[in-house]
Wavefront OBJ file of the C-alpha trace (Angstrom):
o trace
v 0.000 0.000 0.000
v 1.460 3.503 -0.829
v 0.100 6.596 0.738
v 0.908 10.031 0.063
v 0.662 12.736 2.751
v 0.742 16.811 2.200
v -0.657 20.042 2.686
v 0.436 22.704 5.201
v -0.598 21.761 8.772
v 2.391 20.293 9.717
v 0.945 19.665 13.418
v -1.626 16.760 11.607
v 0.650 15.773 9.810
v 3.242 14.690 11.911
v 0.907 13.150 14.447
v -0.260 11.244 11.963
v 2.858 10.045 10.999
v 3.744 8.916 14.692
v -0.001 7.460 15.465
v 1.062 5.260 12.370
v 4.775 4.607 13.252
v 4.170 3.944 16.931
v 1.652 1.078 15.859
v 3.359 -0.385 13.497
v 6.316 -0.279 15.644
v 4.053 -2.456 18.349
v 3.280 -4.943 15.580
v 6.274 -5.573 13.657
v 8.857 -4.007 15.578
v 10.971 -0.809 15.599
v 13.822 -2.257 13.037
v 10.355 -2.601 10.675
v 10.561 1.003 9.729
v 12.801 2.973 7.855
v 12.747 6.729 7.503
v 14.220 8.671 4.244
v 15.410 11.979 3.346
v 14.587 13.272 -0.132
v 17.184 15.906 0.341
v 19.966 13.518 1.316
v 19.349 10.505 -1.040
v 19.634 9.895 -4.616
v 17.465 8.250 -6.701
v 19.405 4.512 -6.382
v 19.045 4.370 -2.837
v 15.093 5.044 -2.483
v 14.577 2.487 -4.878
v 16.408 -0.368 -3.247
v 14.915 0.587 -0.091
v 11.332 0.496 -1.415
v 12.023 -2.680 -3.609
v 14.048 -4.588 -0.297
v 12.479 -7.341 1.789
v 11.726 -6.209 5.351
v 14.375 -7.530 7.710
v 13.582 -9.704 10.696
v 10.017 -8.917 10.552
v 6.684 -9.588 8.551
v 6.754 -6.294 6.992
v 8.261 -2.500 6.128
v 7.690 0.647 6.466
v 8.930 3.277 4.852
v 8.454 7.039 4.722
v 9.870 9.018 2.443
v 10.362 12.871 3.313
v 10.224 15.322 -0.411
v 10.582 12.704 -3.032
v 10.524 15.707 -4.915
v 13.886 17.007 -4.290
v 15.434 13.151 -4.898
v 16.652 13.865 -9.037
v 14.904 12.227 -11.111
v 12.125 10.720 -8.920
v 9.302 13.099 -10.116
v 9.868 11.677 -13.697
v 9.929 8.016 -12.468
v 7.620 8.222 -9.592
v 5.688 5.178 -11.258
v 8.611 3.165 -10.404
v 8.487 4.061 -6.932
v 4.545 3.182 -6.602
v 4.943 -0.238 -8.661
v 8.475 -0.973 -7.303
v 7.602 -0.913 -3.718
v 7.319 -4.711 -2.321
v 4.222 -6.233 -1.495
v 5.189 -6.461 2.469
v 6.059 -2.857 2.626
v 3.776 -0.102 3.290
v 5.014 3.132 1.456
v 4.049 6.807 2.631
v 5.348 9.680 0.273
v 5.362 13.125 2.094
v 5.105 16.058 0.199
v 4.215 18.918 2.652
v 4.246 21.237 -0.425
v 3.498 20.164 -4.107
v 2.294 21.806 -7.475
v -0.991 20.542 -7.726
v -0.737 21.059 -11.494
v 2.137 18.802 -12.237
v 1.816 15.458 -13.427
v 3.506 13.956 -10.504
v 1.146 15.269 -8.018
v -1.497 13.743 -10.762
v 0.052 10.724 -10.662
v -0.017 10.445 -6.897
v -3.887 11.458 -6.161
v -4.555 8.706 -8.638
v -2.174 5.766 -8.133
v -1.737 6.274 -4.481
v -4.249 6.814 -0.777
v -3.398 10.895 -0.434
v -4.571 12.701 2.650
v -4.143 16.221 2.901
v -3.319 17.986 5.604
v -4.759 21.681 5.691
v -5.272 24.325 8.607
v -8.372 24.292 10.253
v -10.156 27.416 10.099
v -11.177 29.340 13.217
v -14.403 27.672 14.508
v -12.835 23.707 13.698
v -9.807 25.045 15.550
v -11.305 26.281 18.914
v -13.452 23.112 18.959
v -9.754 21.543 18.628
v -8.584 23.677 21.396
v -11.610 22.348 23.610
v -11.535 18.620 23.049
v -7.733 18.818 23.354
v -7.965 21.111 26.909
v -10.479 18.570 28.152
v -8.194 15.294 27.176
v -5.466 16.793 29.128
v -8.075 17.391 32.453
v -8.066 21.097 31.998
v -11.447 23.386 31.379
v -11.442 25.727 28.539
v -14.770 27.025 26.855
v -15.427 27.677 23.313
v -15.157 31.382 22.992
v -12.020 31.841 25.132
v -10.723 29.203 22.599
v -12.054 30.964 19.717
v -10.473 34.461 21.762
v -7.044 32.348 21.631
v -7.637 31.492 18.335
v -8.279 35.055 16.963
v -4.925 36.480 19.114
v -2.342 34.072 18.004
v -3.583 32.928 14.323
v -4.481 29.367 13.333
v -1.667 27.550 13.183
v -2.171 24.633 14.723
v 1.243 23.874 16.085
v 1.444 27.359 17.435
v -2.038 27.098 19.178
v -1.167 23.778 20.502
v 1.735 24.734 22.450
v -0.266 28.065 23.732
v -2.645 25.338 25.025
v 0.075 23.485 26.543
v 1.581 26.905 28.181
v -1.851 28.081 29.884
v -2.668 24.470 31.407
v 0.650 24.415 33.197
v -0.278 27.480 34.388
v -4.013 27.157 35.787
v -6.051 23.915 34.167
v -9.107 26.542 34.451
v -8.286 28.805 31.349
v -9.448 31.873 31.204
v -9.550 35.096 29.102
v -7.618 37.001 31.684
v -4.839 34.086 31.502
v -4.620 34.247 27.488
v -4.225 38.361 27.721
v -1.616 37.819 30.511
v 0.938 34.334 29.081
v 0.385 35.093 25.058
v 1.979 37.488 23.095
v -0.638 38.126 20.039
v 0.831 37.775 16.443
v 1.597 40.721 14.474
v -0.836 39.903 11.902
v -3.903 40.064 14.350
v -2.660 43.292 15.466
v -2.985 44.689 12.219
v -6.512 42.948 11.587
v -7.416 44.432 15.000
v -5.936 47.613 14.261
v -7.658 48.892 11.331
v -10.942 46.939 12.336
v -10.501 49.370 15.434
v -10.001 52.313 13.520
v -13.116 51.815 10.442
v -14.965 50.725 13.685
v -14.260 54.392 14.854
v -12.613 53.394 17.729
v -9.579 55.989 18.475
v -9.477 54.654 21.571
v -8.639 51.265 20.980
v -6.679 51.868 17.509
v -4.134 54.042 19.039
v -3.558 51.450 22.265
v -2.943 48.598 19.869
v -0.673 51.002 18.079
v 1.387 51.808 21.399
v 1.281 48.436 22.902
v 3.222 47.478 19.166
v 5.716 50.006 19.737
v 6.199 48.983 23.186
v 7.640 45.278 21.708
v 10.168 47.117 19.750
v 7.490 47.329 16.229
v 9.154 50.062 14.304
v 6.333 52.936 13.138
v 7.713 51.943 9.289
v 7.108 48.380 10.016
v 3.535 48.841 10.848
v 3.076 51.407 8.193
v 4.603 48.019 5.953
v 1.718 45.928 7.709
v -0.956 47.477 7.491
v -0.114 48.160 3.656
v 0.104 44.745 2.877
v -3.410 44.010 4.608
v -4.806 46.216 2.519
v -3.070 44.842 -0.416
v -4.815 41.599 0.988
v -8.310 43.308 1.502
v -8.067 44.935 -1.553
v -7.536 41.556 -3.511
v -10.556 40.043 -1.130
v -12.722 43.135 -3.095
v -12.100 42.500 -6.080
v -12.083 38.803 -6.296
v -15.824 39.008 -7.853
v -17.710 36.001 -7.214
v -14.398 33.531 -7.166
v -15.327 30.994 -4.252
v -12.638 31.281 -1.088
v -10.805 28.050 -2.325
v -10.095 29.814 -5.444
v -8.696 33.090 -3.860
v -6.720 31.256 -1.545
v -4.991 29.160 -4.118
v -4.490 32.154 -6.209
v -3.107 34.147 -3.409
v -1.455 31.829 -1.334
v -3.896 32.995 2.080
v -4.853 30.865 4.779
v -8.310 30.315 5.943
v -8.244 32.810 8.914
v -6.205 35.701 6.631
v -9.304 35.421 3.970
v -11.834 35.145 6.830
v -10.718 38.374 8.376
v -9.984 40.025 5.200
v -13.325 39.812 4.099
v -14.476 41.300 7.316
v -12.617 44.328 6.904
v -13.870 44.612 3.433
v -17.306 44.148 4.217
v -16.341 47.046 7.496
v -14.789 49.760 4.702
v -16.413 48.850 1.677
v -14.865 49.896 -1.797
v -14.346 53.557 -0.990
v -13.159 52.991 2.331
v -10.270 50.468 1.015
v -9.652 53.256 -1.917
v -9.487 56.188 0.745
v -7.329 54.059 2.902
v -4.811 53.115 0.074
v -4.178 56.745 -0.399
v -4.089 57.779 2.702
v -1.126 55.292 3.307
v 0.785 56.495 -0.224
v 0.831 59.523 1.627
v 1.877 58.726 4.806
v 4.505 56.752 3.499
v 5.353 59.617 1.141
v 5.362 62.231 4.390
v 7.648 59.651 6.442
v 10.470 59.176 3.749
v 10.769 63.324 2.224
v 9.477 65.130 5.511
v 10.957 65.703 9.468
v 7.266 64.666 10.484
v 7.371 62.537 13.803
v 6.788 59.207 12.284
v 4.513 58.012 15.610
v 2.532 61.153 15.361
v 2.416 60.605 11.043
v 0.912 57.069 12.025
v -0.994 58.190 15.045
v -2.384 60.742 12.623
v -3.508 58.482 9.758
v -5.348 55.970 12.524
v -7.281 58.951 13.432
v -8.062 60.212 10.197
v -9.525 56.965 9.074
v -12.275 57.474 11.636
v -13.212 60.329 9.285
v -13.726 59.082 6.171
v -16.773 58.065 4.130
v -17.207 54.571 3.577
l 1 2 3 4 5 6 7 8 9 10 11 12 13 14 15 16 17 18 19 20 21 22 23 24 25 26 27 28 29 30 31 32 33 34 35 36 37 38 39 40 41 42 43 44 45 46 47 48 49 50 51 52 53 54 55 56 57 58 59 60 61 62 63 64 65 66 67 68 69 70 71 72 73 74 75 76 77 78 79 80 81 82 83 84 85 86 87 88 89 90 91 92 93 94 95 96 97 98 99 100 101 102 103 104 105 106 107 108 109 110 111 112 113 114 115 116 117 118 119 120 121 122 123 124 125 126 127 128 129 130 131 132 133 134 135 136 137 138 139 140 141 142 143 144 145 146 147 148 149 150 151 152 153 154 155 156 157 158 159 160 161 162 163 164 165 166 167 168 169 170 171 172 173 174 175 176 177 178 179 180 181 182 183 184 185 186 187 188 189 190 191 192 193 194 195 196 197 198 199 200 201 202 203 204 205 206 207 208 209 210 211 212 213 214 215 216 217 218 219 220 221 222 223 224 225 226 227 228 229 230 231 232 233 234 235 236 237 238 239 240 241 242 243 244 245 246 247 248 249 250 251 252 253 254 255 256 257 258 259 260 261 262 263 264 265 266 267 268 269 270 271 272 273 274 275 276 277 278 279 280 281 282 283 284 285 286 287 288 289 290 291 292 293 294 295 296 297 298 299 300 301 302 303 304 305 306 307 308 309
C-alpha cells in the first residue's frame, strides 16, 4: 500500500505520521521502519529501499520525506509506486506540491493521499476544547475561539499556547490568554484597522502603542498594514471567485481570507480606496518630511475614523 501525505498543517501531519509509526512499531517491531530523506538521497538508494524485503520482521515501512527534491524521482515516480514490495507499506510526504504537475497527478490517482490543511477558526477552537479537556483542563469555546483570533491558526502554534496556559491554571481563562500570550503581528494589524473603520480611536491608538512597546518600528507597521490592505483589496475584487479559489491564487490561509473579508465588508470599496491613499501619503510624508513618524501614524489611525465609507 502507498500513501501520500501533504498540505500545510504540519501539526496533523506529523501526528499522523507517529499514530502510524508507533503502531506499526508495536506490531512488527521498531527495526520494521525505515525513515528517508529526499534531500539527502539519490534516486538509487530510495529504490532499493522500497524494492528490499523487510528484515527480521513480517513487513516494512517506509516514509519518504520530499521525493521531490530526490533527481529524477518526479519523472519516475511510477517506479516508486509499482516498485515498492508487497510487504512494505510506502508513505510519500510532500508537505508542499504543485498541484498542477503530473507527478502530483500521478499520486492522487495511483496512491491513498490525505491532505493535511489548517483548520479554520471555529474547527480550531473546537480543537482547542476537546484537546484542553483530554489533558483534564477546562477551557470554553469562545475563550478558545479568543485564543484562536490572538495568536492565528496555526495549529502547532495554538497547541503549544494550550500546553503553556494548562501548566499554568487547568481553568483557562480570558484574563490568563491576555496575561501568558503574546498576540501575532498579523492580528494586530486585523485588530488595528478593524478598530479604527470601527471608529474606535481609543482602541486603535492602544494597539498602536502596545506594538511600539515590543520594539514594532512605526515603518514596520506602516509596511503591515499596507500589505493588509493589499490583501483586503484583492478580497474586493475577487468578484464572485469561491474562497478556495482566492486562496490558491493568493497563497492565504483560511483565517487571513476570513478576516480580510471582514474588513472589506467594514470599509467597503471607498473605504479600502481612501485608505490606500491615505497610506501612499503617509509613506510619502515619512520618507521626504521631518514629520514625527509616531505622530504621522498616530495621525492616519485617526483620520480613518473620518472618512466616508
Amino acid at each position: 500500500m502507498t500513501r501520500t501525505f501533504t498540505g500545510p498543517n504540519s501539526f496533523a501531519l506529523k501526528k499522523a505520521l507517529q499514530e502510524i509509526r508507533l503502531k506499526f512499531a508495536q506490531e512488527f517491531g521498531d527495526l520494521s521502519i525505515e525513515i528517508i530523506d529526499g534531500e539527502e538521497s539519490s534516486f538509487e538508494q530510495v529504490i532499493a529501499a522500497i524494492e528490499s524485503v523487510p528484515f527480521l520482521a513480517q513487513k516494512k515501512l517506509i516514509i519518504i520525506y520530499s521525493v521531490s527534491a530526490v533527481k529524477e524521482a518526479t519523472d519516475k515516480v511510477e517506479s516508486l509506486v509499482i516498485g515498492a514490495s508487497e510487504t512494505n507499506e510506502l508513505i510519500i510526504v510532500e508537505p508542499k506540491v504543485d498541484k498542477r504537475s503530473a507527478y502530483y497527478k500521478y499520486l492522487k490517482s495511483k496512491t491513498e493521499l490525505e491532505e493535511f490543511n489548517e483548520l479554520d477558526e471555529r474547527k480550531l477552537a473546537n480543537w482547542l476544547v476537546n484537546e484542553a479537556k483530554d489533558n483534564k483542563a477546562k477551557l470554553n469555546f469562545s475563550d478558545a475561539y479568543y485564543l484562536v483570533q490572538r495568536v492565528g491558526n496555526n495549529q502547532e502554534s495554538v497547541s503549544n499556547e494550550l500546553k503553556k496556559l494548562t501548566a499554568y491554571d487547568k481553568d483557562i481563562s480570558k484574563e490568563n490568554i491576555d496575561k501568558l500570550t503574546e498576540a501575532s503581528p498579523q492580528t494586530n494589524v486585523f485588530n488595528l484597522l478593524d478598530a479604527a473603520f470601527g471608529g474606535n480611536a481609543k482602541k486603535a491608538l492602544k494597539i498602536y502603542d502596545e506594538q511600539r512597546s515590543q520594539g514594532v518600528e512605526p515603518l514596520n507597521v506602516l509596511a503591515m498594514l499596507t500589505w493588509q490592505m493589499h490583501l483586503v483589496a484583492l478580497v474586493d475584487s475577487a468578484g464572485k471567485r469561491s474562497d478556495s479559489e482566492i486562496m490558491r491564487e493568493s497563497n492565504m490561509k483560511p483565517f487571513v481570507l476570513n478576516k480580510s473579508k471582514a474588513i472589506a465588508r467594514r470599509m467597503g470599496r471607498p473605504g479600502i480606496g481612501n485608505m490606500l491613499n491615505k497610506l501612499v501619503e503617509t509613506d510619502k510624508q515619512l520618507k521626504t518630511t521631518s514629520v514625527n513618524p509616531d505622530d504621522a501614524l498616530k495621525n492616519l489611525l485617526l483620520s480613518l475614523q473620518n472618512l466616508h465609507i
